[in-house]
C-alpha positions in Angstrom: 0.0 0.0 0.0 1.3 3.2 -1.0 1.9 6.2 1.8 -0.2 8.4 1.8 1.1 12.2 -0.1 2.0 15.0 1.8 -0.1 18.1 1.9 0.3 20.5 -1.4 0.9 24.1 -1.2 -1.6 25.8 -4.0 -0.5 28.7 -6.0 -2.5 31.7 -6.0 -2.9 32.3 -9.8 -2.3 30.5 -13.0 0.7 32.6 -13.8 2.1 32.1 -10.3 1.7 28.3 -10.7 3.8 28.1 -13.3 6.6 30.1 -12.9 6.8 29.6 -9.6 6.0 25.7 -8.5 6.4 23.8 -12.0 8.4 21.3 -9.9 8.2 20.4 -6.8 10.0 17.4 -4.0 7.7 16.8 -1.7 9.2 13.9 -0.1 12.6 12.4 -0.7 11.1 9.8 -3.1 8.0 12.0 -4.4 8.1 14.5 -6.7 5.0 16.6 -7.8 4.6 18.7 -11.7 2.3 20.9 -12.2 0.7 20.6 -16.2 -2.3 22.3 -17.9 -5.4 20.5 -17.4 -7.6 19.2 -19.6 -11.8 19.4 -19.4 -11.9 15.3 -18.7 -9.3 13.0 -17.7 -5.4 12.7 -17.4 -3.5 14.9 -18.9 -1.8 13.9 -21.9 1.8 14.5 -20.0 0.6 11.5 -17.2 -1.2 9.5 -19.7 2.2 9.6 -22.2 4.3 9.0 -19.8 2.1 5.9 -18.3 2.1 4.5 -21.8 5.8 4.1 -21.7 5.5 2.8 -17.8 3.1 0.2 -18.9 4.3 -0.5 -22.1 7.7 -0.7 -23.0 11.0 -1.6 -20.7 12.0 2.0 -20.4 12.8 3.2 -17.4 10.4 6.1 -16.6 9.6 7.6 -13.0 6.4 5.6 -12.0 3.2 8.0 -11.8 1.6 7.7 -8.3 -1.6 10.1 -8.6 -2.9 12.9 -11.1 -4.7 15.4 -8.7 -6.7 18.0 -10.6 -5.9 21.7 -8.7 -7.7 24.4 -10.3 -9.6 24.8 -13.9 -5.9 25.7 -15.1 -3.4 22.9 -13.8 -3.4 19.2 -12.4 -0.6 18.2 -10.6 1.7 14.5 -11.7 2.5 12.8 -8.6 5.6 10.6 -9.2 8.5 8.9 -7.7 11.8 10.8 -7.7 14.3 9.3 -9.8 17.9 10.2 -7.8 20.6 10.9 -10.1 22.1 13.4 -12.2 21.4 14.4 -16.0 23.1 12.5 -18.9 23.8 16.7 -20.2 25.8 16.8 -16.8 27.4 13.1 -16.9 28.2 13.1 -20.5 31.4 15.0 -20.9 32.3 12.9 -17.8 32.1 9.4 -19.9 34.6 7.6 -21.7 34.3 6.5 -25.4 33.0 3.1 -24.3 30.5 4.7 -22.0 28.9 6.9 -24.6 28.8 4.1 -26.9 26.5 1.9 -24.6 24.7 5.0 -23.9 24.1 5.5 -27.5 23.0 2.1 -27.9 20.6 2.2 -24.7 19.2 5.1 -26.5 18.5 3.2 -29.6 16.4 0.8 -28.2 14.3 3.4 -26.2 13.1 4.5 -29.7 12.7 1.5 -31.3 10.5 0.7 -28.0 8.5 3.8 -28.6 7.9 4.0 -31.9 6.4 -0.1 -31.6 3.7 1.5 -29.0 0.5 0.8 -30.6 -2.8 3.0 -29.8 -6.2 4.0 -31.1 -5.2 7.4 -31.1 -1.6 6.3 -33.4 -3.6 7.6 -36.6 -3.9 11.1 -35.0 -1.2 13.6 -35.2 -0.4 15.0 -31.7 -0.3 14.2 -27.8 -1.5 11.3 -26.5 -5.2 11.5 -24.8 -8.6 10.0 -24.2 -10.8 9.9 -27.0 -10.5 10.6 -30.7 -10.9 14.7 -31.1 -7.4 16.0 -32.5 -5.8 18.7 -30.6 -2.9 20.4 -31.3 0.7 19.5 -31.9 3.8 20.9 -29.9 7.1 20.5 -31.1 9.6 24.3 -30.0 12.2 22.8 -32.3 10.5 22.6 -35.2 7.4 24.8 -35.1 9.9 27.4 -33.7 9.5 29.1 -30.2 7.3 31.8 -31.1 4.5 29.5 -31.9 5.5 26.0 -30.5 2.2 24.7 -31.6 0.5 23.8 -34.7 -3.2 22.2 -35.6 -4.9 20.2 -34.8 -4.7 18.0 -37.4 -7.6 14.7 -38.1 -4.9 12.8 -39.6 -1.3 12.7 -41.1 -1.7 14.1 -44.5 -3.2 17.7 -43.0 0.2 18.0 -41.0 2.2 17.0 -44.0 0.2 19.7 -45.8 1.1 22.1 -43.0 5.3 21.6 -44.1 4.5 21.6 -48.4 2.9 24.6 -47.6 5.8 26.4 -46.4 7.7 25.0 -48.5 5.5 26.8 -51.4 6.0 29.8 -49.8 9.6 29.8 -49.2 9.9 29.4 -52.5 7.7 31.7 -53.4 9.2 34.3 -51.2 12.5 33.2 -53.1 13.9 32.6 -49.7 15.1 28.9 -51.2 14.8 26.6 -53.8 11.7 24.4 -53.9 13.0 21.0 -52.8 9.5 19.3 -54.0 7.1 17.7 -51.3 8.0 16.2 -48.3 8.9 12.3 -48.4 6.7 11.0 -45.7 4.6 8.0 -46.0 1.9 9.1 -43.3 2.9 6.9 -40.8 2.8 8.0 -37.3 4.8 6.4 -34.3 5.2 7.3 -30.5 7.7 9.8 -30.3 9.3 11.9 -27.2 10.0 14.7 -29.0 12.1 16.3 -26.7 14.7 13.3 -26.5 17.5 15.9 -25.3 20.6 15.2 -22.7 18.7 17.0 -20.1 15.7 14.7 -20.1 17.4 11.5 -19.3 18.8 10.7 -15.9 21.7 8.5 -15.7 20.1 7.3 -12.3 22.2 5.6 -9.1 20.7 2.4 -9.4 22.7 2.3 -12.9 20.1 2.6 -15.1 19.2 5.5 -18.0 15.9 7.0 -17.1 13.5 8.7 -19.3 11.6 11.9 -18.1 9.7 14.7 -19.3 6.7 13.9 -21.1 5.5 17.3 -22.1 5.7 16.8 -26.1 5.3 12.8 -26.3 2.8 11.9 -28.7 2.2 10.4 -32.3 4.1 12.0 -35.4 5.9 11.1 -38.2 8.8 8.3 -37.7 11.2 11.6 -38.7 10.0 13.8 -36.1 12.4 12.6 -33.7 15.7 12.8 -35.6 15.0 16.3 -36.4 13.9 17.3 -33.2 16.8 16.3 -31.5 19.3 17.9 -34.8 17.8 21.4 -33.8 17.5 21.0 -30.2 21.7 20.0 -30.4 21.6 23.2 -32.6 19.6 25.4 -30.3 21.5 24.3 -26.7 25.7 24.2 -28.0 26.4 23.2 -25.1 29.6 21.7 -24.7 28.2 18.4 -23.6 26.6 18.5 -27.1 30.0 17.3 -28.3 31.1 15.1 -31.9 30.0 12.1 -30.2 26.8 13.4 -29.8 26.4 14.4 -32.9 27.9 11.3 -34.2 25.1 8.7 -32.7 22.0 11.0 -33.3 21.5 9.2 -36.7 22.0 5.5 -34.8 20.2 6.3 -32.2 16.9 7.8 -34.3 17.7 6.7 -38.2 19.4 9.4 -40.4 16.8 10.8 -41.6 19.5 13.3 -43.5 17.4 14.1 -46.4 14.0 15.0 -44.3 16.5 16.8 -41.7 17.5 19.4 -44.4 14.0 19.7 -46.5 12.7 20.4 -43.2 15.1 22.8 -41.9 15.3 24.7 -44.8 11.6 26.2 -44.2 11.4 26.0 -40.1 10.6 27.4 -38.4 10.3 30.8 -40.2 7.7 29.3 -42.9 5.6 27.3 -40.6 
């Protein structure tokens, strides 16, 4: 039988909320986040993240309760998963290390992407039901506006990257590279599969966290993701080794990578 939680402290105001308590320990082995809430049921952060948990062999920090706090936010309640990042561990790693860390990577997304769901035909989080909402991706879509849609089905968020494409060329701001090669399939991806979201824990193991833009896109979406997030961050744990597995760890998706990055986000 689990213990029972702590009391939470409430924030005063949406805005409050989440600058101010995103995160929270509550216990040495509980950790609370708040996320925006949704009219009925989980939100699509818990109910991702509980897909992996039930689902795949991926470590991911076991989800406790979802508490619903004001018409704004629900709260996660999850274990804490003690450790330190793989951005801070990685320049500490030998060549060997990095290697098995690339090929632990590997199968997280193979494991991902074989997730099937009713909602795998729908572009976007994962969630109750079958109304499309929209699609968050910072990387791509650009920070500006992270979020695009919804889309019913693969095809309209295909359209959604032609169409800038058409107008980039238009615009003469590049040459039209013809429509994007994507079959419509759509796969479980994390979409944010950066060094910061994966805790090289003390019980040995690589843990995956940070669910906020998990959900069903094109089998491409998470190579190029994690190409412009390496991009954005330059780090210096975002070394050549890093660069070096992205394509073994996601498929080298070269060809996508470049169409794709020739129109985002400023066409999108």
């Amino acid at each position: 039988m689990r213990p029972p939680l702590p009391s939470l402290t409430l924030c005063s105001s949406a805005l409050d909320l989440w600058v101010d308590c995103l995160i929270d320990r509550l216990t040495p082995d509980v950790v609370a986040k708040w996320v925006p809430r949704l009219p009925t049921g989980w939100p699509s952060e818990a109910l991702a993240q509980d897909l992996v948990h039930n689902r795949t062999n991926i470590p991911v920090p076991p989800i406790r309760r979802v508490l619903n706090l004001n018409p704004y936010a629900s709260v996660i309640v999850m274990d804490y998963v003690p450790g330190i990042t793989l951005a801070e561990a990685w320049p500490t790693m030998g060549l060997w290390q990095k290697i098995r860390t690339a090929i632990t990577l590997r199968s997280y997304v193979r494991q991902l992407r074989s997730i099937a769901h009713p909602r795998s035909q729908i572009p976007g989080p994962v969630l109750e039901g079958e109304e499309p909402r929209v699609c968050f991706a910072s990387r791509i879509f650009g920070p500006i506006r992270p979020t695009k849609g919804p889309f019913a089905i693969s095809e309209e968020l295909i359209r959604l990257f032609n169409n800038g494409m058409d107008q980039a060329a238009l615009a003469r701001l590049c040459v039209h590279k013809g429509p994007l090669p994507d079959d419509g399939t759509l796969v479980y991806s994390h979409v944010d599969l950066a060094l910061r979201n994966l805790i090289v824990g003390d019980d040995g193991q690589l843990w995956l966290i940070d669910f906020a833009t998990a959900g069903f896109y094109p089998r491409w979406f998470e190579y190029v993701n994690m190409v412009m997030d390496a991009r954005m961050e330059r780090g210096a744990e975002y070394d050549a080794i890093w660069w070096t597995i992205l394509p073994f760890v996601a498929d080298p998706y070269f060809s996508i990578c470049d169409w794709i990055r020739t129109i985002a986000p400023d066409c999108l």
